[in-house]
Backbone atoms as SQL, in Angstrom:
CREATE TABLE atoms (id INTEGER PRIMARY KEY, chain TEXT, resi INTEGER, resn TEXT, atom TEXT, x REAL, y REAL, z REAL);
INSERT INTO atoms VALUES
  (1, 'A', 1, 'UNK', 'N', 0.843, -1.173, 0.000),
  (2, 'A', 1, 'UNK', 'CA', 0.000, 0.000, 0.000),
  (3, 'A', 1, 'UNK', 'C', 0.890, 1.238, 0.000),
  (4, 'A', 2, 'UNK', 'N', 0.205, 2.168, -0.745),
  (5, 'A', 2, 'UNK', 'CA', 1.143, 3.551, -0.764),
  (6, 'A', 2, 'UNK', 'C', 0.701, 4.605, 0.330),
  (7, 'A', 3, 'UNK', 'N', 1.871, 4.780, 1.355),
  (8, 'A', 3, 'UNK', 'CA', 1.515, 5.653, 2.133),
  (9, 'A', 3, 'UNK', 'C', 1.895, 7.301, 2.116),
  (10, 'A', 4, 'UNK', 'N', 0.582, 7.929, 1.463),
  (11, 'A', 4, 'UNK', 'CA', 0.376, 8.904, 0.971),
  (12, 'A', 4, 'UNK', 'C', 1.082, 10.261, 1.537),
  (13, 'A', 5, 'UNK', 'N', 0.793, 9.963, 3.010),
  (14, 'A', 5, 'UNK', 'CA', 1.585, 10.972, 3.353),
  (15, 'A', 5, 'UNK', 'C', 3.124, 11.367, 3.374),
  (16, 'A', 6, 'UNK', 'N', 3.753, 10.154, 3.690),
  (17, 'A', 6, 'UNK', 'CA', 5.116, 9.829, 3.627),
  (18, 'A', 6, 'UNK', 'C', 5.283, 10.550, 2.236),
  (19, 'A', 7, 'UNK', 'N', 5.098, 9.772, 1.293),
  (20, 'A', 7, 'UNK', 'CA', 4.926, 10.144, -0.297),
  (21, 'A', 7, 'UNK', 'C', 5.029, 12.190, -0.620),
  (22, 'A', 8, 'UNK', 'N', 3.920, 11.904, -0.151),
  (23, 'A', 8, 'UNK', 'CA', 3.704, 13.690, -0.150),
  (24, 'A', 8, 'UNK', 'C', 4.667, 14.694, 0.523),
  (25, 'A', 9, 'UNK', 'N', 5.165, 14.045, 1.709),
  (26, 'A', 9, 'UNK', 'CA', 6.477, 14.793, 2.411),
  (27, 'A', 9, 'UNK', 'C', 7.170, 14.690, 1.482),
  (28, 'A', 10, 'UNK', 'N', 7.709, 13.624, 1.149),
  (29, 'A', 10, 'UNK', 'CA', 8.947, 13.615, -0.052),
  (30, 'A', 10, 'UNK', 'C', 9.083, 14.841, -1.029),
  (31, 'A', 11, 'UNK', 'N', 7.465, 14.930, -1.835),
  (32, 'A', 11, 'UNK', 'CA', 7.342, 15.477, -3.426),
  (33, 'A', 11, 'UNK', 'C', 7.471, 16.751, -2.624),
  (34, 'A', 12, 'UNK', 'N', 6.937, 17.047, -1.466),
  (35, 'A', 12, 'UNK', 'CA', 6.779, 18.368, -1.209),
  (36, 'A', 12, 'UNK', 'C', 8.174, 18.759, -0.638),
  (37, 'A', 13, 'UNK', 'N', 9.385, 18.024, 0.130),
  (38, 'A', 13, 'UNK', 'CA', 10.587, 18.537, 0.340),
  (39, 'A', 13, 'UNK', 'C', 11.332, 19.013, -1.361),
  (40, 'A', 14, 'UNK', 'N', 10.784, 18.465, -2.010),
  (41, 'A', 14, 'UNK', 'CA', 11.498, 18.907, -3.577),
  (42, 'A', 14, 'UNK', 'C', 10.957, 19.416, -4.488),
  (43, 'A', 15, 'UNK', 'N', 10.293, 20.092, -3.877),
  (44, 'A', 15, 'UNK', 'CA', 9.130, 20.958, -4.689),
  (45, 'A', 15, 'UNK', 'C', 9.992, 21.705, -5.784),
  (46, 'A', 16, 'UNK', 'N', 10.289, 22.339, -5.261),
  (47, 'A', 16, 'UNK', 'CA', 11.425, 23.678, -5.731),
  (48, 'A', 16, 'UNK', 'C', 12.824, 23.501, -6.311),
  (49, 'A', 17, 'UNK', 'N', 12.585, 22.020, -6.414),
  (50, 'A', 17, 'UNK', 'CA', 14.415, 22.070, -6.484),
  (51, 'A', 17, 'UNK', 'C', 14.199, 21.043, -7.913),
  (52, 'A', 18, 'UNK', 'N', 14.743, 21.579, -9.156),
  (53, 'A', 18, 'UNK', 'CA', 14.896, 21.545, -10.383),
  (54, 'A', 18, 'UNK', 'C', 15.643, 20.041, -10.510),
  (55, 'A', 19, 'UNK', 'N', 16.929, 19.617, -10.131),
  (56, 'A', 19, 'UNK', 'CA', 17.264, 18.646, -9.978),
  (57, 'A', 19, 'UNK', 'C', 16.513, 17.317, -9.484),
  (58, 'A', 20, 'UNK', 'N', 15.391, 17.579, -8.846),
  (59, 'A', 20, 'UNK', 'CA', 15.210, 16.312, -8.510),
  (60, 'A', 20, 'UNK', 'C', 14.366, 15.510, -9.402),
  (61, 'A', 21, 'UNK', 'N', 13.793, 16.207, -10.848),
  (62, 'A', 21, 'UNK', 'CA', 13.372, 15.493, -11.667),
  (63, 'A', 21, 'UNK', 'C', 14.568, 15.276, -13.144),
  (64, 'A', 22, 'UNK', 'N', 15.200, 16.118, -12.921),
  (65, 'A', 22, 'UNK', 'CA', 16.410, 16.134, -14.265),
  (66, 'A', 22, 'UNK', 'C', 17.558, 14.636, -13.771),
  (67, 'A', 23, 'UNK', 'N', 17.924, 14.789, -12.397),
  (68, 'A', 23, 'UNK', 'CA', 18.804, 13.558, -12.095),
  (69, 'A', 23, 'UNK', 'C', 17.702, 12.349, -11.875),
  (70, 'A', 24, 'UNK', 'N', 16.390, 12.071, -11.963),
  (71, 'A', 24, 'UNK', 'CA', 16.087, 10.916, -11.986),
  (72, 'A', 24, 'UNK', 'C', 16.437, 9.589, -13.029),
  (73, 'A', 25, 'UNK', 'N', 16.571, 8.868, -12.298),
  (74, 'A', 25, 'UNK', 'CA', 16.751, 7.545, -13.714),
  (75, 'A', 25, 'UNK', 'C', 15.852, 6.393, -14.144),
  (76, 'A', 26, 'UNK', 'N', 15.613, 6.017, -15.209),
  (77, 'A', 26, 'UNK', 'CA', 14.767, 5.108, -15.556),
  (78, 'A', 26, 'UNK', 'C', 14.982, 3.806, -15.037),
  (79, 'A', 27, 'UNK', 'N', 14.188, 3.262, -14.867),
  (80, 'A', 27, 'UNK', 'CA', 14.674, 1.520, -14.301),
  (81, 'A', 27, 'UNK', 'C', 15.208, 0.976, -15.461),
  (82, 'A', 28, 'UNK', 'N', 15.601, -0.177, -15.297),
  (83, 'A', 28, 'UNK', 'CA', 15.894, -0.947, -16.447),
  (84, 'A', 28, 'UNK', 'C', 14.743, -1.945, -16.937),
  (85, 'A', 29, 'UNK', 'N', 14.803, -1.700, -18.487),
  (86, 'A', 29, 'UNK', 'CA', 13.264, -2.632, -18.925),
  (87, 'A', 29, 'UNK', 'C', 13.316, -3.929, -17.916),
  (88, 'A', 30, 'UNK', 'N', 14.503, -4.908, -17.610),
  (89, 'A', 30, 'UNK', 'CA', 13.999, -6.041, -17.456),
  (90, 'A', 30, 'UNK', 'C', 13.238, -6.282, -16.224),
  (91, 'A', 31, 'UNK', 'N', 13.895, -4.846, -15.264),
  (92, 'A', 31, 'UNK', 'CA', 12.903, -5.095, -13.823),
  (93, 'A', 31, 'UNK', 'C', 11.841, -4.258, -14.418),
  (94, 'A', 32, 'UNK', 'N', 11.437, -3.639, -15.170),
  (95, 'A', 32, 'UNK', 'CA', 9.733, -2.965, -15.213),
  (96, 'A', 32, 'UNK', 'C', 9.175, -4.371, -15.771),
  (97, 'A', 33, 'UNK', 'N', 9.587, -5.287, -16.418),
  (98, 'A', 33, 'UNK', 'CA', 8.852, -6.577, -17.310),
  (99, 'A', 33, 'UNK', 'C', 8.606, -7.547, -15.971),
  (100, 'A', 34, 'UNK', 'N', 9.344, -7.497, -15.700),
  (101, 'A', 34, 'UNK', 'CA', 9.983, -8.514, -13.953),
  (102, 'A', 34, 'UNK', 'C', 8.220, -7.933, -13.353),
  (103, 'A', 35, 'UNK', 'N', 7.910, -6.715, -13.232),
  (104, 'A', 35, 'UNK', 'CA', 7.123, -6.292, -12.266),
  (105, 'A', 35, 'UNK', 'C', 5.977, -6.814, -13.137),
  (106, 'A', 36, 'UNK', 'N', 6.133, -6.008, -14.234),
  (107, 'A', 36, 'UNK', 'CA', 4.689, -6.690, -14.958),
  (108, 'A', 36, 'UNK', 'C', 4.367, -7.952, -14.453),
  (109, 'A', 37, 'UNK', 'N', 5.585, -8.802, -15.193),
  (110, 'A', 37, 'UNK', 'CA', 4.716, -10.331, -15.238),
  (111, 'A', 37, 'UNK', 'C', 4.710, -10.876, -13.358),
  (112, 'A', 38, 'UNK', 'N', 5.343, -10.273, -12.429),
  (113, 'A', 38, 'UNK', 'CA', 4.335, -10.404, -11.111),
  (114, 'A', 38, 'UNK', 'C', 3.286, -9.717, -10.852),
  (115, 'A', 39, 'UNK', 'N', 2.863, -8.445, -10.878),
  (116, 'A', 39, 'UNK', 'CA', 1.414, -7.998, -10.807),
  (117, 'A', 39, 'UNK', 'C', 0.828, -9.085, -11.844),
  (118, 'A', 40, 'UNK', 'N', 0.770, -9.398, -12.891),
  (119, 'A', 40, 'UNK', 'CA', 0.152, -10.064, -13.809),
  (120, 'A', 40, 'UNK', 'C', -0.532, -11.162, -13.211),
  (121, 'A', 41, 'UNK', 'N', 0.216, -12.142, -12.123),
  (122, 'A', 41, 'UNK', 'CA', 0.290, -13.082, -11.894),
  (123, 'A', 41, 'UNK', 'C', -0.489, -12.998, -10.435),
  (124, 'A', 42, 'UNK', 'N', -0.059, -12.132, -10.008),
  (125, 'A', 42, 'UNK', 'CA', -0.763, -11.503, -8.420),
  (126, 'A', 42, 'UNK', 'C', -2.700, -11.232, -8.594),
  (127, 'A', 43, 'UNK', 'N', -2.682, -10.594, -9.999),
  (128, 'A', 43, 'UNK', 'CA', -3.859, -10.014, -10.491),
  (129, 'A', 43, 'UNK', 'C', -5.021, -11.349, -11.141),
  (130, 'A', 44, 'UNK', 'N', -4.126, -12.346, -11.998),
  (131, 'A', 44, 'UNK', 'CA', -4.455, -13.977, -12.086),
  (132, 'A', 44, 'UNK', 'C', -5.522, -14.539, -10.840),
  (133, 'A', 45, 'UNK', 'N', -4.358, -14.233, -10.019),
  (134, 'A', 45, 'UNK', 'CA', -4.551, -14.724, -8.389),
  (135, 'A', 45, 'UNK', 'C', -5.660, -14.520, -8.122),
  (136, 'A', 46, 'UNK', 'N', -6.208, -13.659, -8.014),
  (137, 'A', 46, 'UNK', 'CA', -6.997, -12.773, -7.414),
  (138, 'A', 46, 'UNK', 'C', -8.569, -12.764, -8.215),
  (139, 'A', 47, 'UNK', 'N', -8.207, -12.339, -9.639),
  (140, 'A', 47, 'UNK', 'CA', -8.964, -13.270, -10.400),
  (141, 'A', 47, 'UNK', 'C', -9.859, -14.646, -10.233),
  (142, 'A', 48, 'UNK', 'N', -8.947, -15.335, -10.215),
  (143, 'A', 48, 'UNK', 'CA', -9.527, -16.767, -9.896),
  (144, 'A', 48, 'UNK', 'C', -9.853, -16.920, -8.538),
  (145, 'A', 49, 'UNK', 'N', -9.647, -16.123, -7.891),
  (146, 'A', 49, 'UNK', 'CA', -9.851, -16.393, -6.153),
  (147, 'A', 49, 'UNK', 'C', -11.612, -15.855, -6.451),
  (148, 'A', 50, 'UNK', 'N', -11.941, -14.732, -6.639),
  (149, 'A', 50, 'UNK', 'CA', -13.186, -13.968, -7.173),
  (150, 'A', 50, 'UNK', 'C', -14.321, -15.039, -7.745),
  (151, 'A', 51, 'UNK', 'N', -13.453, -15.463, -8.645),
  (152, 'A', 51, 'UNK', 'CA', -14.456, -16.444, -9.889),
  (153, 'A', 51, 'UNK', 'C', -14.515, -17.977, -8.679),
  (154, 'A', 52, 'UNK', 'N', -13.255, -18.688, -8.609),
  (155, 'A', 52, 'UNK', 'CA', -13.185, -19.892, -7.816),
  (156, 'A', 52, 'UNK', 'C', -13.290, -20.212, -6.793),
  (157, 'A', 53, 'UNK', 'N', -12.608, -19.525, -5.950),
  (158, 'A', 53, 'UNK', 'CA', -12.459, -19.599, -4.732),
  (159, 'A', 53, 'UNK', 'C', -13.344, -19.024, -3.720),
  (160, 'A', 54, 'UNK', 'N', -15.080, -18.951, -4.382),
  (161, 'A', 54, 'UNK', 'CA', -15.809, -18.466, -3.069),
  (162, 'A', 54, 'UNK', 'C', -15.749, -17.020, -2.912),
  (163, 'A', 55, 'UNK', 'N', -15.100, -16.330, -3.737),
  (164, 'A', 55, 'UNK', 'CA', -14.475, -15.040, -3.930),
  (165, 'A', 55, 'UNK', 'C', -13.866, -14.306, -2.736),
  (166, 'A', 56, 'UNK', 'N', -13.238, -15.303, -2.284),
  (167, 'A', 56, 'UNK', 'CA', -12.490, -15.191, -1.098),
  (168, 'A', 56, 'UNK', 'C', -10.757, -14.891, -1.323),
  (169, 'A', 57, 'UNK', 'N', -10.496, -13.807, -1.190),
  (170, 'A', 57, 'UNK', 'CA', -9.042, -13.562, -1.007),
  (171, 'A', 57, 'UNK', 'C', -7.954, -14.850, -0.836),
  (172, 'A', 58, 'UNK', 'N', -7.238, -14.946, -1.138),
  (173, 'A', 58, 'UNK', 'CA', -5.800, -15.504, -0.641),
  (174, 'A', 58, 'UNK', 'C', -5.218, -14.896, 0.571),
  (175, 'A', 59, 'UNK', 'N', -4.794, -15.326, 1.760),
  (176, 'A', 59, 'UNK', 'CA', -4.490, -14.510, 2.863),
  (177, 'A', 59, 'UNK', 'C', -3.005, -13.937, 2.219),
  (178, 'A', 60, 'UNK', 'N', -2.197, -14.567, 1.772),
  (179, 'A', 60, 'UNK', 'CA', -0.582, -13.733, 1.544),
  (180, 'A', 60, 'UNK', 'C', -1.114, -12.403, 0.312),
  (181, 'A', 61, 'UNK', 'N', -2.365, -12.238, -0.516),
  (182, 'A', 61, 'UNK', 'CA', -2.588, -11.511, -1.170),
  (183, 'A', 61, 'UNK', 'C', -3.448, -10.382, -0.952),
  (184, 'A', 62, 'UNK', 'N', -3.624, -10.450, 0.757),
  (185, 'A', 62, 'UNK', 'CA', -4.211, -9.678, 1.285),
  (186, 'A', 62, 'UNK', 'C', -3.397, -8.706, 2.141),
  (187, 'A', 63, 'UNK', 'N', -3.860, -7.602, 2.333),
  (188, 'A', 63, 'UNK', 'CA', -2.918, -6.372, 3.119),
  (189, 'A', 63, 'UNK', 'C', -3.268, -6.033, 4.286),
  (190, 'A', 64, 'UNK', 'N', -4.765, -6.344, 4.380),
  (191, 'A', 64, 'UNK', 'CA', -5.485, -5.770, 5.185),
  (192, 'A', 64, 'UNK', 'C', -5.182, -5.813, 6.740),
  (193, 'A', 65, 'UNK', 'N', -4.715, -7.482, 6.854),
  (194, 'A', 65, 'UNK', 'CA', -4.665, -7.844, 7.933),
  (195, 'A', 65, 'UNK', 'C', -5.840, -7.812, 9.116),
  (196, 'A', 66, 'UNK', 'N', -6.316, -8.181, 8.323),
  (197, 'A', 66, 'UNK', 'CA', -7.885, -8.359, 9.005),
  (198, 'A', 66, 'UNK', 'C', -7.957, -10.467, 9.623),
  (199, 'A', 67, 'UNK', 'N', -7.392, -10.900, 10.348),
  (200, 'A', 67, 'UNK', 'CA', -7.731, -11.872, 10.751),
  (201, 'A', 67, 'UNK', 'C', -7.984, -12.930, 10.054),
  (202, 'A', 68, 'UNK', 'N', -9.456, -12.980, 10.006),
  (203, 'A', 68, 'UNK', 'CA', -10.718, -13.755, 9.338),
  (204, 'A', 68, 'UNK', 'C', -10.081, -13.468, 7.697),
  (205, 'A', 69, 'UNK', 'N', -10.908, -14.113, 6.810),
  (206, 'A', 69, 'UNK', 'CA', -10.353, -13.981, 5.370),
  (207, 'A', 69, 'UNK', 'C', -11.465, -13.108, 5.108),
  (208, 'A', 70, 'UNK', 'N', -10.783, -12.623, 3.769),
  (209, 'A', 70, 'UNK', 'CA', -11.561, -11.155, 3.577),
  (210, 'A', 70, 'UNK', 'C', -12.238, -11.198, 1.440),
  (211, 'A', 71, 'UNK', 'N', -13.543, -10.958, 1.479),
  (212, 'A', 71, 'UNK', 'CA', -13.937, -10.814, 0.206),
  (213, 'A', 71, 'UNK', 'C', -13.018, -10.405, -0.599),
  (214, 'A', 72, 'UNK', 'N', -12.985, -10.649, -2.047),
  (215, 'A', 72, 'UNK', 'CA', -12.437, -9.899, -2.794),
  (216, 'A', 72, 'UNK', 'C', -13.129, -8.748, -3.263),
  (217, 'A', 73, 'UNK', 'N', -13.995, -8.683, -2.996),
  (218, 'A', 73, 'UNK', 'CA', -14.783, -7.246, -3.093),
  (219, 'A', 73, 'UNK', 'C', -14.440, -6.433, -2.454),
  (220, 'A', 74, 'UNK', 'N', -13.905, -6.782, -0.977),
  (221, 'A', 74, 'UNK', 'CA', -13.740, -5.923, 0.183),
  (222, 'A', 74, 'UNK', 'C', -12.319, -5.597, 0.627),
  (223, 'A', 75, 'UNK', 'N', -11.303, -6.244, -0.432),
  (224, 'A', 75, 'UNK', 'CA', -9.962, -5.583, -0.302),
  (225, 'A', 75, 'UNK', 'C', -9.686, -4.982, -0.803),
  (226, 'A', 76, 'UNK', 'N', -8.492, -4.112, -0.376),
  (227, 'A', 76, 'UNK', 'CA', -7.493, -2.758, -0.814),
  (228, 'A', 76, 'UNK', 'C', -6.632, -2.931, -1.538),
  (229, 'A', 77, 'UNK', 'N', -6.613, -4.008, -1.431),
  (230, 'A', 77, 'UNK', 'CA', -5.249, -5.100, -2.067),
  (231, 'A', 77, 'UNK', 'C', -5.662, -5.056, -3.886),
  (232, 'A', 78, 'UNK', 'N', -7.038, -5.747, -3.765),
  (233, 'A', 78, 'UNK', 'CA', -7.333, -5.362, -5.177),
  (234, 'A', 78, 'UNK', 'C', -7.399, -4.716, -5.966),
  (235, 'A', 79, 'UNK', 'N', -7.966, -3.308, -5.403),
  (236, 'A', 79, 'UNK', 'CA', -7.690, -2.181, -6.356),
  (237, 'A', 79, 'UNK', 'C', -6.437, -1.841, -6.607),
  (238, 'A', 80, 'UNK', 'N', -5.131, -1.907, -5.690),
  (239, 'A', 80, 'UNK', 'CA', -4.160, -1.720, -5.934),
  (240, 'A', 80, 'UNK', 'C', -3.592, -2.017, -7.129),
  (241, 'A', 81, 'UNK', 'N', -3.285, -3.408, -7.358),
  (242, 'A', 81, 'UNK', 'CA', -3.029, -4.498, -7.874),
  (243, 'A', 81, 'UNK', 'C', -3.550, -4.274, -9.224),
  (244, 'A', 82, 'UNK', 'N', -5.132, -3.912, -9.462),
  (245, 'A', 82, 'UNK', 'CA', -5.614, -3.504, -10.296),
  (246, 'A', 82, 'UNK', 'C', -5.176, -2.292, -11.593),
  (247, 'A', 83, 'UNK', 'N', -4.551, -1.241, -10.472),
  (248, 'A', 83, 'UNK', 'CA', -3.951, -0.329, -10.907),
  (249, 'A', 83, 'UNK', 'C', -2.734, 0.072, -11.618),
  (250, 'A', 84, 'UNK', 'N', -1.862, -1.162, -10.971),
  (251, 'A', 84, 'UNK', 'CA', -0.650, -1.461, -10.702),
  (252, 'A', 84, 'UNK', 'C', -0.491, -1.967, -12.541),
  (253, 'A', 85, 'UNK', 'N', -0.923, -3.150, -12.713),
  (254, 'A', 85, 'UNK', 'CA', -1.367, -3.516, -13.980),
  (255, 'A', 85, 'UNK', 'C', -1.789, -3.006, -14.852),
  (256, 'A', 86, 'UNK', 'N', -2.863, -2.033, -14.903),
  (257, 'A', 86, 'UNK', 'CA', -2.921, -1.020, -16.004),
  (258, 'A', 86, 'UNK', 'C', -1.841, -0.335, -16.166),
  (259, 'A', 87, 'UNK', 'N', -1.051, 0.177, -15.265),
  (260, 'A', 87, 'UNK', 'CA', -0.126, 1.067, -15.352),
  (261, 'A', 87, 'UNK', 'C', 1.179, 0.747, -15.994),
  (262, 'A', 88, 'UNK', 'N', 1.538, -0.707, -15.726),
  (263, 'A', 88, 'UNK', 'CA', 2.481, -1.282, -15.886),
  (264, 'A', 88, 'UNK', 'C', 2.353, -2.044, -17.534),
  (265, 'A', 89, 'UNK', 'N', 1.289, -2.416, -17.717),
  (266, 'A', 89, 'UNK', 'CA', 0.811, -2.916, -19.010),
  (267, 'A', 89, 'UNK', 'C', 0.873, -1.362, -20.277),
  (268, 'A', 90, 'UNK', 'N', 0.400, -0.158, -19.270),
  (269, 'A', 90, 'UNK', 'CA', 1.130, 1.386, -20.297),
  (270, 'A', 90, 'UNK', 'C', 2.362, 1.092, -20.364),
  (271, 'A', 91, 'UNK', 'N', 2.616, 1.305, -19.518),
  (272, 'A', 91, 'UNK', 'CA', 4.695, 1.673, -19.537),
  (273, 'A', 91, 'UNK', 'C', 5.277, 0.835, -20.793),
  (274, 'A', 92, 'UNK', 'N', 4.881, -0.782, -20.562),
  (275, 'A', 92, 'UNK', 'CA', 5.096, -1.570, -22.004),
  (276, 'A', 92, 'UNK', 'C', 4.569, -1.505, -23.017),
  (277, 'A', 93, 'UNK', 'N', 3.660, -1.110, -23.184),
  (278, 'A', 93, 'UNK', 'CA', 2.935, -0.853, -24.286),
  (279, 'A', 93, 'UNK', 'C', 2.389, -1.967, -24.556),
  (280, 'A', 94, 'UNK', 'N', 1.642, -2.844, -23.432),
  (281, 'A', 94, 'UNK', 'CA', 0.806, -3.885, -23.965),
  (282, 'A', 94, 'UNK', 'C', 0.029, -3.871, -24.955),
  (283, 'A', 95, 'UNK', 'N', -0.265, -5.115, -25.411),
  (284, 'A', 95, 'UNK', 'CA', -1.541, -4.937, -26.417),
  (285, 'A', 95, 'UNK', 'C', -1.253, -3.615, -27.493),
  (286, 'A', 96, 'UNK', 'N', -0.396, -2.708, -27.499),
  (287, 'A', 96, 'UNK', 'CA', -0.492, -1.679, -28.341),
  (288, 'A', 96, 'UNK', 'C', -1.438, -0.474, -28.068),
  (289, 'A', 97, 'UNK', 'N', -2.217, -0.402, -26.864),
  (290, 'A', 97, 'UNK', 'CA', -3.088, 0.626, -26.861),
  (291, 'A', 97, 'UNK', 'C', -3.199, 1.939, -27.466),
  (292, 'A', 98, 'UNK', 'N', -4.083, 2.690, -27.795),
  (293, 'A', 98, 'UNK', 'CA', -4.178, 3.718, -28.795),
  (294, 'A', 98, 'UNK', 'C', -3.844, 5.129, -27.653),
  (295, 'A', 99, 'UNK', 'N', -4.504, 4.760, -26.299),
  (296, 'A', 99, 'UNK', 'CA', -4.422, 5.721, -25.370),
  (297, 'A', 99, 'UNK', 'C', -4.467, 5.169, -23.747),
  (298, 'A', 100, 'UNK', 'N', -4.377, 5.736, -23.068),
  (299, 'A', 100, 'UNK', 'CA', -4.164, 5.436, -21.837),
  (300, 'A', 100, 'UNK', 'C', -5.812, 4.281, -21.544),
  (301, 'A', 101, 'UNK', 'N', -7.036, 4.990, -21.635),
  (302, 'A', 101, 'UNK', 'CA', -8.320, 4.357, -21.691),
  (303, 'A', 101, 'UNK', 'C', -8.119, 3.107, -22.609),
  (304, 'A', 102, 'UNK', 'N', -7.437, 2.565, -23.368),
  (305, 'A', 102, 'UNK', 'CA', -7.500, 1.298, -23.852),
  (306, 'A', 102, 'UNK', 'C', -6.504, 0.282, -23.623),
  (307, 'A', 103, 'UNK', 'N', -5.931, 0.594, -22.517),
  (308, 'A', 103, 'UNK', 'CA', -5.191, -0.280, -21.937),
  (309, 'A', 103, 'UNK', 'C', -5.879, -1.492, -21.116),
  (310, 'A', 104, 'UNK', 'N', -5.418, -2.780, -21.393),
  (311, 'A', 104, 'UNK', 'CA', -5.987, -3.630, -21.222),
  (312, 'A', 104, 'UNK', 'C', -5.319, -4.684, -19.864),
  (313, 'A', 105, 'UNK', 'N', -6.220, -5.464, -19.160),
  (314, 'A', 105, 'UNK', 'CA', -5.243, -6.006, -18.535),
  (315, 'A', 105, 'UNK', 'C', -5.715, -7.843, -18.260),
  (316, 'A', 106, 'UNK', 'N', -5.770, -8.144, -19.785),
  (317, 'A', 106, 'UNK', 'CA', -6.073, -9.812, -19.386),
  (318, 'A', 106, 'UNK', 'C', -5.520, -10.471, -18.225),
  (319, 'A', 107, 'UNK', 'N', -6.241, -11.415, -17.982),
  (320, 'A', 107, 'UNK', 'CA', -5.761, -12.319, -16.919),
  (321, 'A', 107, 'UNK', 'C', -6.626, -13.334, -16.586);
């Protein structure tokens, strides 16, 4: 989970300071592909947990830490994950999409 505030301290200590987007560096394709094909696989998961599994979460694919097992409707985990995959399926240019809205994320 992204903790927003932490996050926001950061962007906001470098608000002002020109360098901190000129010295950034790109990852290297093979860890952005690396990430893909685990969200991919995380998102699978989760998938089939929905459809198969009673639509009951996987506990290691859950964040929540809620005890008891938790809907897949009702985790945080999912939307994440969800997101994570569209985003990551842009960066590669899955499928070829025409625009950000036609990015796809089989599974």
């Amino acid at each position: 989970m992204c903790n927003v505030e932490k996050l926001a301290g950061i962007l906001a200590e470098h608000e002002d300071d020109p360098s901190f987007i000129s010295d950034a560096k790109l990852r290297p394709a093979s860890e952005i592909l690396d990430a893909q094909d685990l969200t991919m696989r995380i998102h699978w998961a989760i998938r089939d947990a929905q459809v198969r599994q009673g639509g009951v979460i996987p506990e290691e694919l859950d964040w929540s830490e809620d005890p008891e097992c938790i809907a897949v409707t009702l985790s945080a985990a999912v939307g994440v994950v969800e997101e994570r995959h569209n985003v990551l399926n842009w960066i590669v240019n899955f499928l070829c999409p025409k625009s950000w809205d036609d990015v796809d994320t089989p599974t």
